[in-house]
C-alpha positions in Angstrom: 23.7 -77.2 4.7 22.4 -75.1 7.0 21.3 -77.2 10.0 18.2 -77.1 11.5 15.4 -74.4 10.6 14.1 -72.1 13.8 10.6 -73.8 14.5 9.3 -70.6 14.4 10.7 -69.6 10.7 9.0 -72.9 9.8 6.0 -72.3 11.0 6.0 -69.1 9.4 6.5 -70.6 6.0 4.1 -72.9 6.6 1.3 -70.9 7.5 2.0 -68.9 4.9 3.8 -70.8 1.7 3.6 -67.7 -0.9 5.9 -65.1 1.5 9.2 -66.3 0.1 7.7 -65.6 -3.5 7.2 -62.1 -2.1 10.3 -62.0 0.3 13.3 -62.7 -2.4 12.2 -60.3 -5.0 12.0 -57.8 -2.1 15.3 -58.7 -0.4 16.7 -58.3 -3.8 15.4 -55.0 -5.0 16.3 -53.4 -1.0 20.2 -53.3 -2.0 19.5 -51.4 -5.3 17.6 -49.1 -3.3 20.9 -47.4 -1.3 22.5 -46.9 -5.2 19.2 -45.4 -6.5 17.4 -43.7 -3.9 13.9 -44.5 -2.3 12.2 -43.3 -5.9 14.3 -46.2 -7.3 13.4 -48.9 -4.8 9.2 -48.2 -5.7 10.0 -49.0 -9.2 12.3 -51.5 -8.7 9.7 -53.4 -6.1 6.4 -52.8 -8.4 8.4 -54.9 -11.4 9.5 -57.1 -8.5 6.1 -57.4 -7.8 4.2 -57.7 -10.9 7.3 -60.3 -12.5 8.2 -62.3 -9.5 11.0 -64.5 -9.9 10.6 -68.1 -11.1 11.1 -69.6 -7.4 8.5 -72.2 -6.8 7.1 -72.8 -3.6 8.3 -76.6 -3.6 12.0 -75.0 -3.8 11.2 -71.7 -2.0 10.3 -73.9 1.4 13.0 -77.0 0.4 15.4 -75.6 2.5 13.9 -73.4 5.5 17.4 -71.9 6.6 17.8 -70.2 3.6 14.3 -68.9 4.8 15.1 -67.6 7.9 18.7 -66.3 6.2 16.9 -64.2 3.8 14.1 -62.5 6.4 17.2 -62.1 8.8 19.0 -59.8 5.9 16.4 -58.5 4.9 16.1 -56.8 8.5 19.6 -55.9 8.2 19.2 -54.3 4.9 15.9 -52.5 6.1 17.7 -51.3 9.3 21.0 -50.3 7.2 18.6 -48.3 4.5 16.9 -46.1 7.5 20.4 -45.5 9.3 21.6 -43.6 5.6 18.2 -42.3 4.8 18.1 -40.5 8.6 21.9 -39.3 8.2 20.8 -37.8 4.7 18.0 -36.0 6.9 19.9 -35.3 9.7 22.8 -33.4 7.0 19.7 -32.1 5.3 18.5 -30.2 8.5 22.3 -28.6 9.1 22.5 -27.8 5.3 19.0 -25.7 6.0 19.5 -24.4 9.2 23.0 -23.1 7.4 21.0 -21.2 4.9 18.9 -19.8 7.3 21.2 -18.3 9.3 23.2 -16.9 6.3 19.7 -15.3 4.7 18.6 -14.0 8.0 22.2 -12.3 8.1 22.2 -10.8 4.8 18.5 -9.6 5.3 19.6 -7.4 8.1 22.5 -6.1 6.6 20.3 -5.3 3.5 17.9 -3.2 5.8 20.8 -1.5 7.6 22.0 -0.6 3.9 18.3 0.3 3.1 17.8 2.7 6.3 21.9 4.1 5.7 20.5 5.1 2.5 17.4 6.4 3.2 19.2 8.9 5.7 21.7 9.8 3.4 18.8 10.6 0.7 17.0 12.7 3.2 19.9 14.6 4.2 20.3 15.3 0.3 17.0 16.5 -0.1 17.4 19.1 2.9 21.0 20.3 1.8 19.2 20.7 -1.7 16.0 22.9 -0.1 18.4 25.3 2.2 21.0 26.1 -1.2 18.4 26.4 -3.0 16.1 28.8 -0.5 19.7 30.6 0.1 20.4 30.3 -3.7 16.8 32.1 -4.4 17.4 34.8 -2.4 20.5 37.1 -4.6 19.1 35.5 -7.8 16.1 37.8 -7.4 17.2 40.5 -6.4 19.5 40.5 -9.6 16.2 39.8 -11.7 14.1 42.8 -10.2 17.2 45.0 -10.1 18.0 44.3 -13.4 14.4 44.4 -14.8 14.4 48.4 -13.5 17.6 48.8 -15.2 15.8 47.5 -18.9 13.3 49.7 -18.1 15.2 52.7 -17.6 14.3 53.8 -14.1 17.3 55.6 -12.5 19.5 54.5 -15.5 19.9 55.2 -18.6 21.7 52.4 -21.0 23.0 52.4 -24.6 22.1 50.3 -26.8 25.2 47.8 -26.0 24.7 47.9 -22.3 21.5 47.1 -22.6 21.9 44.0 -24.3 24.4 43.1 -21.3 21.7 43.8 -19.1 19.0 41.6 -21.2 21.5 38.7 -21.0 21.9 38.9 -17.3 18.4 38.7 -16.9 18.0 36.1 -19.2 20.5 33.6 -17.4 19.2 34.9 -14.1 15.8 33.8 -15.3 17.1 30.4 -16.4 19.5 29.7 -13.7 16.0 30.3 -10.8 14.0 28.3 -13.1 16.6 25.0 -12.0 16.7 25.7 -8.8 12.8 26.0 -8.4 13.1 22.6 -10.2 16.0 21.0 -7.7 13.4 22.7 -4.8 10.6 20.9 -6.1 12.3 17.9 -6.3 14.0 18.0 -2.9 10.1 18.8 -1.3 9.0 15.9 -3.4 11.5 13.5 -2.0 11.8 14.4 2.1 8.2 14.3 1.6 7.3 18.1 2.2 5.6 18.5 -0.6 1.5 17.9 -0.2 -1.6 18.6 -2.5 -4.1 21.0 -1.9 -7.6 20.3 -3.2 -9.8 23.2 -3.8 -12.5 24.4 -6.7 -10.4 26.3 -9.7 -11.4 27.5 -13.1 -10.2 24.9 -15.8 -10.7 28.0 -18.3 -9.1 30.4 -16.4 -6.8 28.6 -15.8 -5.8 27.5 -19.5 -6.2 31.3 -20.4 -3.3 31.8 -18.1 -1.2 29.0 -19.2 -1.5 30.3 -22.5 -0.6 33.6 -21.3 2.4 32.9 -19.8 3.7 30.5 -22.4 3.0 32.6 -25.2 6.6 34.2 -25.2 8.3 30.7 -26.1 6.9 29.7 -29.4 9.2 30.1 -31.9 8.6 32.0 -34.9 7.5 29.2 -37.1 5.6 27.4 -34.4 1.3 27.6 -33.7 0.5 26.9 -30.6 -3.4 25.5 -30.4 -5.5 25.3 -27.3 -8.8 23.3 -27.6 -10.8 23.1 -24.4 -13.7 20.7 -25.0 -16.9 22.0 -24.5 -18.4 19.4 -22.3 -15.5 19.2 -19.8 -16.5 20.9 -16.7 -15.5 24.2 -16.3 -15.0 24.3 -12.4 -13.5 21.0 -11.0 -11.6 20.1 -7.2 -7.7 19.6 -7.5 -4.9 21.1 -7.0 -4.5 24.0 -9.1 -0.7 24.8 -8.7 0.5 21.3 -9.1 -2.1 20.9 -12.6 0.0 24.3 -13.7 2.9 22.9 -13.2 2.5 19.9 -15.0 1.5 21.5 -18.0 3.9 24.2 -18.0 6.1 21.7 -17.8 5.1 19.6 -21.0 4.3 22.7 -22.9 8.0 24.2 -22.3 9.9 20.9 -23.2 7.2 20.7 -26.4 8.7 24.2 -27.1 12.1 23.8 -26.5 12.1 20.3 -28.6 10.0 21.8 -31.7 11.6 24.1 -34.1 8.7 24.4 -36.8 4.6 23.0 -36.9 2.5 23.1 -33.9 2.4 22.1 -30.0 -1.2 21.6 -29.3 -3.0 21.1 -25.5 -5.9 19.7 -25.2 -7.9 19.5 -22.5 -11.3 16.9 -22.6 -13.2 14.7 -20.7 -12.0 10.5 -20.7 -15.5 8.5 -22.4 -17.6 7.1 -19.6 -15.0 7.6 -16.4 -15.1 10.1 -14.1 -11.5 11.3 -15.5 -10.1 14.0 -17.4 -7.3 14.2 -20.2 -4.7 16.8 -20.6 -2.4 16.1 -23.4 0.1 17.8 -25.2 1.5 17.0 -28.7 4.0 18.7 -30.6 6.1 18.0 -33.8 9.2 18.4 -32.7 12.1 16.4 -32.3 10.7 13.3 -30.7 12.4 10.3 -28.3 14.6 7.9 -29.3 12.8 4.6 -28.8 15.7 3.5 -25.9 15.0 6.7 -24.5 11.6 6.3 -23.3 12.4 3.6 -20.6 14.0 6.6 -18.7 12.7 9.7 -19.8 10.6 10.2 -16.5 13.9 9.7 -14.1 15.8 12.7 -12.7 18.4 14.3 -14.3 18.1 12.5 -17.7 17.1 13.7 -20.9 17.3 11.9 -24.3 21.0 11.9 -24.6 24.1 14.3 -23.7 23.9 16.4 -26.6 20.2 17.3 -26.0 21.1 18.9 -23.1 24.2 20.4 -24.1 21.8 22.0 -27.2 18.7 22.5 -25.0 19.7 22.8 -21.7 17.9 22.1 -18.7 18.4 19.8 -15.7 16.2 17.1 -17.0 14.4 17.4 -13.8 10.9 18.3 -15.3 9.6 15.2 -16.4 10.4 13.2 -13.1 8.5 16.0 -11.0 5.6 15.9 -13.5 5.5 12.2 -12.8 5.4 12.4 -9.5 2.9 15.1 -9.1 0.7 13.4 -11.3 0.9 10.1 -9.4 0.2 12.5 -5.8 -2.8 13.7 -7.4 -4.1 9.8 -8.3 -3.5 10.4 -12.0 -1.2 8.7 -14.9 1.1 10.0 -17.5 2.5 8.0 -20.6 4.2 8.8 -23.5 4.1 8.1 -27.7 6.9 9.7 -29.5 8.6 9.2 -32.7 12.2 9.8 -33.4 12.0 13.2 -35.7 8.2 13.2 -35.9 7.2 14.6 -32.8 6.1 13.4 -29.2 2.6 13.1 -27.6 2.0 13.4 -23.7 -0.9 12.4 -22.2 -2.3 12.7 -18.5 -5.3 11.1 -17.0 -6.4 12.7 -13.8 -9.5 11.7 -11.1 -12.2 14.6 -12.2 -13.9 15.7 -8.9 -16.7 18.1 -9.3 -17.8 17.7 -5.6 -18.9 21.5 -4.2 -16.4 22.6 -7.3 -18.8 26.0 -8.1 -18.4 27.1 -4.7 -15.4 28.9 -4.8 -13.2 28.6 -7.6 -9.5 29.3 -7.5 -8.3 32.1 -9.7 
Protein backbone atom coordinates (compact mmCIF):
# COMPACT_ATOMS: atom_id res chain seq x y z
CA UNK A 1 0.00 0.00 0.00
CA UNK A 2 2.67 1.89 0.68
CA UNK A 3 5.65 0.21 -1.08
CA UNK A 4 8.73 -0.53 0.39
CA UNK A 5 9.71 0.72 4.03
CA UNK A 6 13.21 3.02 4.25
CA UNK A 7 15.70 0.32 5.67
CA UNK A 8 16.52 2.70 8.09
CA UNK A 9 12.74 3.30 9.49
CA UNK A 10 12.80 -0.53 9.73
CA UNK A 11 15.62 -0.84 11.56
CA UNK A 12 14.43 1.70 13.75
CA UNK A 13 11.31 -0.26 14.63
CA UNK A 14 13.08 -3.06 14.98
CA UNK A 15 15.56 -2.06 17.34
CA UNK A 16 13.12 -0.55 19.21
CA UNK A 17 9.40 -2.31 18.76
CA UNK A 18 7.56 -0.20 21.65
CA UNK A 19 8.23 3.50 19.86
CA UNK A 20 5.15 3.35 17.62
CA UNK A 21 3.14 2.64 21.04
CA UNK A 22 4.65 5.97 22.13
CA UNK A 23 4.80 7.69 18.63
CA UNK A 24 0.85 7.59 17.63
CA UNK A 25 -0.54 8.74 20.89
CA UNK A 26 2.04 11.57 20.51
CA UNK A 27 1.49 12.34 16.82
CA UNK A 28 -2.12 12.50 17.80
CA UNK A 29 -2.12 14.74 20.82
CA UNK A 30 0.62 17.43 18.74
CA UNK A 31 -2.50 18.74 16.47
CA UNK A 32 -4.69 19.42 19.54
CA UNK A 33 -1.82 21.21 20.89
CA UNK A 34 -2.08 24.42 18.06
CA UNK A 35 -6.13 24.61 19.28
CA UNK A 36 -5.22 24.50 23.05
CA UNK A 37 -1.97 25.85 23.65
CA UNK A 38 1.32 24.20 24.98
CA UNK A 39 -0.52 23.86 28.62
CA UNK A 40 -3.08 21.71 26.62
CA UNK A 41 -0.63 19.56 24.79
CA UNK A 42 1.17 18.46 28.59
CA UNK A 43 -2.15 17.21 29.58
CA UNK A 44 -3.24 15.88 26.60
CA UNK A 45 0.31 13.80 26.26
CA UNK A 46 0.36 12.64 30.12
CA UNK A 47 -3.26 10.84 29.35
CA UNK A 48 -1.62 9.82 26.08
CA UNK A 49 0.88 8.49 28.02
CA UNK A 50 -0.52 6.84 30.93
CA UNK A 51 -3.71 5.27 28.43
CA UNK A 52 -1.95 4.46 25.34
CA UNK A 53 -4.01 3.44 22.53
CA UNK A 54 -4.82 -0.26 21.94
CA UNK A 55 -2.21 -0.56 18.99
CA UNK A 56 -0.27 -3.70 19.40
CA UNK A 57 3.14 -4.09 18.38
CA UNK A 58 2.22 -7.07 15.93
CA UNK A 59 -0.03 -4.31 13.97
CA UNK A 60 2.04 -1.20 15.09
CA UNK A 61 5.20 -2.79 12.94
CA UNK A 62 2.70 -4.84 10.18
CA UNK A 63 3.09 -2.24 7.89
CA UNK A 64 6.54 -0.11 8.33
CA UNK A 65 5.43 2.81 5.80
CA UNK A 66 2.80 3.79 7.90
CA UNK A 67 5.85 3.92 10.34
CA UNK A 68 7.94 6.10 8.64
CA UNK A 69 4.60 8.22 7.52
CA UNK A 70 3.70 8.96 11.05
CA UNK A 71 7.55 10.05 12.33
CA UNK A 72 7.70 12.05 8.99
CA UNK A 73 4.35 14.13 10.28
CA UNK A 74 5.14 14.18 13.20
CA UNK A 75 8.36 16.36 12.27
CA UNK A 76 6.05 18.38 10.26
CA UNK A 77 3.72 18.96 13.00
CA UNK A 78 6.62 19.61 15.53
CA UNK A 79 8.26 22.06 12.98
CA UNK A 80 4.68 23.75 12.15
CA UNK A 81 3.98 24.06 16.23
CA UNK A 82 7.46 26.03 16.80
CA UNK A 83 6.93 28.34 13.61
CA UNK A 84 3.32 29.65 15.48
CA UNK A 85 4.71 29.38 18.99
CA UNK A 86 7.87 31.79 17.71
CA UNK A 87 5.40 34.22 15.73
CA UNK A 88 3.27 34.38 19.01
CA UNK A 89 6.70 35.44 20.67
CA UNK A 90 7.98 37.44 18.11
CA UNK A 91 4.18 39.58 18.27
CA UNK A 92 4.55 39.29 22.00
CA UNK A 93 7.94 41.21 21.92
CA UNK A 94 6.30 44.22 19.62
CA UNK A 95 3.20 44.23 21.83
CA UNK A 96 5.89 44.89 24.85
CA UNK A 97 8.18 47.01 23.31
CA UNK A 98 4.81 49.10 22.35
CA UNK A 99 3.99 49.43 25.97
CA UNK A 100 7.15 50.46 26.77
CA UNK A 101 7.58 53.16 24.66
CA UNK A 102 3.98 54.53 25.44
CA UNK A 103 4.80 54.26 29.56
CA UNK A 104 8.18 55.75 29.12
CA UNK A 105 6.26 58.61 27.20
CA UNK A 106 3.62 59.26 29.59
CA UNK A 107 6.22 59.07 32.57
CA UNK A 108 7.98 62.14 31.17
CA UNK A 109 5.08 64.00 30.42
CA UNK A 110 3.94 63.25 34.09
CA UNK A 111 7.25 64.74 35.48
CA UNK A 112 7.13 67.79 33.15
CA UNK A 113 3.43 68.22 34.65
CA UNK A 114 4.97 67.44 38.15
CA UNK A 115 7.93 70.14 37.78
CA UNK A 116 5.15 72.80 35.75
CA UNK A 117 3.38 72.48 38.96
CA UNK A 118 5.85 72.65 41.38
CA UNK A 119 6.89 76.14 39.77
CA UNK A 120 3.62 77.35 39.61
CA UNK A 121 3.11 76.40 43.57
CA UNK A 122 6.32 78.22 44.38
CA UNK A 123 5.46 81.19 42.54
CA UNK A 124 2.13 81.11 44.60
CA UNK A 125 3.76 80.92 47.82
CA UNK A 126 6.13 84.06 46.99
CA UNK A 127 3.12 86.18 45.53
CA UNK A 128 1.33 85.16 48.85
CA UNK A 129 4.58 86.28 51.29
CA UNK A 130 5.22 89.82 49.33
CA UNK A 131 0.96 90.76 49.65
CA UNK A 132 1.03 89.68 52.63
CA UNK A 133 4.43 91.52 53.96
CA UNK A 134 2.90 94.65 51.84
CA UNK A 135 -0.55 93.76 53.22
CA UNK A 136 1.06 93.91 56.98
CA UNK A 137 2.41 97.05 56.68
CA UNK A 138 -1.11 99.72 56.54
CA UNK A 139 -2.94 97.10 58.66
CA UNK A 140 -0.76 98.13 61.51
CA UNK A 141 -0.48 101.24 61.36
CA UNK A 142 -4.48 101.34 61.44
CA UNK A 143 -4.25 99.00 64.68
CA UNK A 144 -1.72 101.25 66.62
CA UNK A 145 -3.37 104.41 65.29
CA UNK A 146 -6.51 103.41 66.21
CA UNK A 147 -5.57 101.79 69.59
CA UNK A 148 -4.25 105.69 70.63
CA UNK A 149 -7.56 106.85 69.42
CA UNK A 150 -9.52 104.24 72.14
CA UNK A 151 -7.36 105.43 74.44
CA UNK A 152 -7.92 109.03 74.12
CA UNK A 153 -4.54 110.46 73.35
CA UNK A 154 -4.89 113.46 71.11
CA UNK A 155 -8.63 112.71 70.61
CA UNK A 156 -11.42 112.75 72.32
CA UNK A 157 -14.48 110.35 71.18
CA UNK A 158 -18.18 110.02 72.14
CA UNK A 159 -19.50 107.28 73.12
CA UNK A 160 -20.75 106.39 69.33
CA UNK A 161 -17.42 107.14 67.77
CA UNK A 162 -15.83 105.20 69.89
CA UNK A 163 -17.64 102.12 69.14
CA UNK A 164 -16.69 102.96 65.32
CA UNK A 165 -13.30 103.03 66.43
CA UNK A 166 -13.45 99.60 68.56
CA UNK A 167 -14.88 97.91 65.38
CA UNK A 168 -12.16 99.06 63.16
CA UNK A 169 -9.82 97.72 65.45
CA UNK A 170 -11.53 94.72 65.80
CA UNK A 171 -11.59 93.80 61.95
CA UNK A 172 -8.14 95.16 61.66
CA UNK A 173 -7.16 92.67 64.31
CA UNK A 174 -8.97 89.89 62.50
CA UNK A 175 -8.13 90.68 59.02
CA UNK A 176 -3.76 90.60 60.23
CA UNK A 177 -4.59 87.48 62.07
CA UNK A 178 -5.32 85.82 58.15
CA UNK A 179 -2.72 87.14 56.71
CA UNK A 180 -0.15 86.07 59.38
CA UNK A 181 -1.90 82.67 58.70
CA UNK A 182 -1.58 82.86 54.57
CA UNK A 183 2.34 84.09 55.59
CA UNK A 184 2.80 81.15 57.49
CA UNK A 185 1.50 79.04 55.14
CA UNK A 186 3.33 80.50 52.09
CA UNK A 187 6.90 80.15 54.42
CA UNK A 188 5.74 76.69 55.10
CA UNK A 189 5.33 75.77 51.46
CA UNK A 190 8.50 77.54 49.48
CA UNK A 191 10.21 76.02 52.27
CA UNK A 192 11.36 79.22 54.23
CA UNK A 193 10.14 78.37 57.17
CA UNK A 194 12.77 76.37 59.64
CA UNK A 195 12.76 75.33 63.36
CA UNK A 196 14.80 76.72 66.00
CA UNK A 197 15.71 74.46 68.84
CA UNK A 198 16.62 76.11 72.03
CA UNK A 199 15.96 75.60 76.12
CA UNK A 200 12.31 77.41 76.98
CA UNK A 201 10.20 77.40 80.14
CA UNK A 202 7.23 74.89 79.59
CA UNK A 203 5.55 76.93 82.58
CA UNK A 204 6.33 80.10 81.46
CA UNK A 205 5.36 79.51 78.66
CA UNK A 206 1.73 78.03 79.51
CA UNK A 207 1.42 81.17 81.89
CA UNK A 208 1.65 83.18 78.79
CA UNK A 209 -0.60 81.20 76.66
CA UNK A 210 -3.04 81.44 79.22
CA UNK A 211 -2.50 85.10 79.32
CA UNK A 212 -3.08 85.86 76.03
CA UNK A 213 -6.03 83.65 75.49
CA UNK A 214 -7.77 84.63 78.38
CA UNK A 215 -9.79 87.43 76.48
CA UNK A 216 -11.64 84.66 74.21
CA UNK A 217 -13.64 82.59 76.62
CA UNK A 218 -16.91 83.20 76.42
CA UNK A 219 -18.96 84.05 79.41
CA UNK A 220 -20.20 80.60 80.11
CA UNK A 221 -16.94 78.92 79.26
CA UNK A 222 -13.87 77.62 82.12
CA UNK A 223 -10.90 77.35 80.67
CA UNK A 224 -8.56 74.74 82.80
CA UNK A 225 -4.83 74.46 82.53
CA UNK A 226 -3.25 71.33 84.21
CA UNK A 227 0.52 71.08 83.85
CA UNK A 228 1.61 67.71 85.27
CA UNK A 229 3.98 67.89 87.86
CA UNK A 230 6.54 65.40 86.62
CA UNK A 231 6.86 66.88 83.09
CA UNK A 232 10.00 68.69 82.91
CA UNK A 233 9.89 72.18 83.42
CA UNK A 234 12.78 73.35 80.95
CA UNK A 235 12.87 71.26 77.66
CA UNK A 236 14.82 71.95 73.85
CA UNK A 237 12.29 72.88 70.99
CA UNK A 238 11.10 75.38 69.32
CA UNK A 239 9.33 77.66 71.40
CA UNK A 240 7.49 79.86 68.80
CA UNK A 241 6.27 77.11 66.65
CA UNK A 242 4.94 75.04 70.21
CA UNK A 243 2.93 78.60 70.83
CA UNK A 244 1.61 78.56 67.78
CA UNK A 245 0.31 75.26 67.81
CA UNK A 246 -1.48 75.67 70.85
CA UNK A 247 -2.78 79.04 70.25
CA UNK A 248 -4.04 77.57 67.49
CA UNK A 249 -6.13 74.64 69.09
CA UNK A 250 -7.07 76.69 71.93
CA UNK A 251 -8.65 79.58 69.61
CA UNK A 252 -10.63 77.12 67.34
CA UNK A 253 -11.70 75.19 70.96
CA UNK A 254 -13.03 78.77 71.68
CA UNK A 255 -14.49 79.82 68.78
CA UNK A 256 -16.33 76.21 68.36
CA UNK A 257 -17.59 76.01 72.25
CA UNK A 258 -20.38 78.17 73.33
CA UNK A 259 -20.85 76.77 77.06
CA UNK A 260 -18.59 73.95 79.46
CA UNK A 261 -14.90 73.98 79.39
CA UNK A 262 -11.76 73.91 76.93
CA UNK A 263 -9.11 72.25 78.85
CA UNK A 264 -4.99 71.95 77.96
CA UNK A 265 -3.13 69.67 79.28
CA UNK A 266 0.18 69.37 79.19
CA UNK A 267 2.05 65.74 80.56
CA UNK A 268 4.57 63.47 79.91
CA UNK A 269 3.74 60.11 77.30
CA UNK A 270 4.32 56.72 79.87
CA UNK A 271 7.74 55.26 79.36
CA UNK A 272 8.87 57.39 75.94
CA UNK A 273 10.87 60.09 75.77
CA UNK A 274 7.64 62.23 74.49
CA UNK A 275 5.44 64.74 75.58
CA UNK A 276 1.53 65.31 75.19
CA UNK A 277 -0.25 68.51 74.68
CA UNK A 278 -3.86 68.22 74.21
CA UNK A 279 -6.71 70.16 74.17
CA UNK A 280 -10.37 69.24 74.68
CA UNK A 281 -13.32 71.26 74.61
CA UNK A 282 -17.18 70.68 74.55
CA UNK A 283 -18.07 72.46 71.88
CA UNK A 284 -19.51 71.85 68.68
CA UNK A 285 -17.51 68.94 67.47
CA UNK A 286 -16.65 67.37 63.72
CA UNK A 287 -18.83 65.75 61.61
CA UNK A 288 -17.52 62.25 61.22
CA UNK A 289 -16.95 62.95 57.09
CA UNK A 290 -15.24 65.85 58.22
CA UNK A 291 -12.29 64.52 59.85
CA UNK A 292 -10.68 63.02 56.62
CA UNK A 293 -10.02 66.77 55.76
CA UNK A 294 -9.94 68.79 58.60
CA UNK A 295 -6.11 69.21 58.57
CA UNK A 296 -6.12 70.54 54.69
CA UNK A 297 -5.88 74.21 53.85
CA UNK A 298 -8.67 76.31 53.54
CA UNK A 299 -11.33 73.74 54.78
CA UNK A 300 -13.27 73.81 57.70
CA UNK A 301 -16.21 71.48 58.67
CA UNK A 302 -18.66 72.81 56.16
CA UNK A 303 -19.61 76.29 54.39
CA UNK A 304 -21.79 77.49 57.13
CA UNK A 305 -19.11 77.03 59.80
CA UNK A 306 -17.17 79.51 58.25
CA UNK A 307 -19.72 81.74 57.26
CA UNK A 308 -20.80 81.62 61.37
CA UNK A 309 -17.20 81.38 62.63
CA UNK A 310 -15.06 82.80 60.24
CA UNK A 311 -11.63 82.12 59.61
CA UNK A 312 -9.61 80.95 56.66
CA UNK A 313 -9.44 77.42 57.77
CA UNK A 314 -5.83 77.69 57.49
CA UNK A 315 -4.95 76.91 61.17
CA UNK A 316 -5.25 73.38 61.40
CA UNK A 317 -3.03 72.58 58.13
CA UNK A 318 -0.18 74.89 59.61
CA UNK A 319 -0.51 73.18 63.05
CA UNK A 320 -0.02 69.90 61.06
CA UNK A 321 2.72 70.83 59.53
CA UNK A 322 4.64 72.46 62.21
CA UNK A 323 4.10 69.51 64.31
CA UNK A 324 5.35 67.14 61.67
CA UNK A 325 8.73 69.77 61.25
CA UNK A 326 9.29 69.41 64.81
CA UNK A 327 9.14 65.21 64.64
CA UNK A 328 5.86 65.17 66.46
CA UNK A 329 2.04 63.82 65.53
CA UNK A 330 -1.33 65.25 65.88
CA UNK A 331 -4.73 63.32 65.68
CA UNK A 332 -8.07 64.04 66.37
CA UNK A 333 -11.47 62.42 68.48
CA UNK A 334 -14.47 64.46 68.04
CA UNK A 335 -18.10 64.01 68.33
CA UNK A 336 -20.72 65.66 66.37
CA UNK A 337 -22.33 68.15 69.26
CA UNK A 338 -20.29 66.77 72.05
CA UNK A 339 -17.15 68.31 71.76
CA UNK A 340 -13.57 67.61 70.07
CA UNK A 341 -10.30 66.41 71.66
CA UNK A 342 -6.78 67.25 70.10
CA UNK A 343 -3.92 65.65 70.95
CA UNK A 344 -0.06 66.24 70.04
CA UNK A 345 2.87 64.03 70.73
CA UNK A 346 6.11 65.73 70.46
CA UNK A 347 10.06 64.31 70.82
CA UNK A 348 10.94 65.60 74.62
CA UNK A 349 14.62 66.72 74.52
CA UNK A 350 16.02 67.78 77.77
CA UNK A 351 19.65 67.90 76.41
CA UNK A 352 21.56 71.13 78.15
CA UNK A 353 17.62 72.38 78.45
CA UNK A 354 18.55 74.44 82.07
CA UNK A 355 21.15 76.32 80.44
CA UNK A 356 19.35 78.99 79.12
CA UNK A 357 15.77 78.98 78.88
CA UNK A 358 13.70 81.00 76.45
CA UNK A 359 11.38 83.45 78.02
Amino acid sequence: MFGEPDPVTANLALSYPWLPILVLPIASTALASLAVGTSGFMVILLIAVLFPTTVTIETAISDYGVFQVLLTGLGVMISTITTVNLRRIQDQAVSLQAANQALTQQNRELDLAKREADEANRLKSEFLSTMSHELRTPLNAILGFSEIMKLGMGVKLEPVSYGMIERVHSNAEHLLELINDILDLSKIESGRFEIETAPFDVRALVKAIESQVSGLLAEKVEFQVDVHGDLPRYMMGDMKAIHRVITNLLSNAFKFTSQGHVALTLRPVKDEMKWQIQVQDTGIGIPPDALTYIFEAFRQADGSTTRKYQGTGLGLAITQTLVREMGGTINVKSELGRGSTFTIVLPMDIRQAEKEPSS
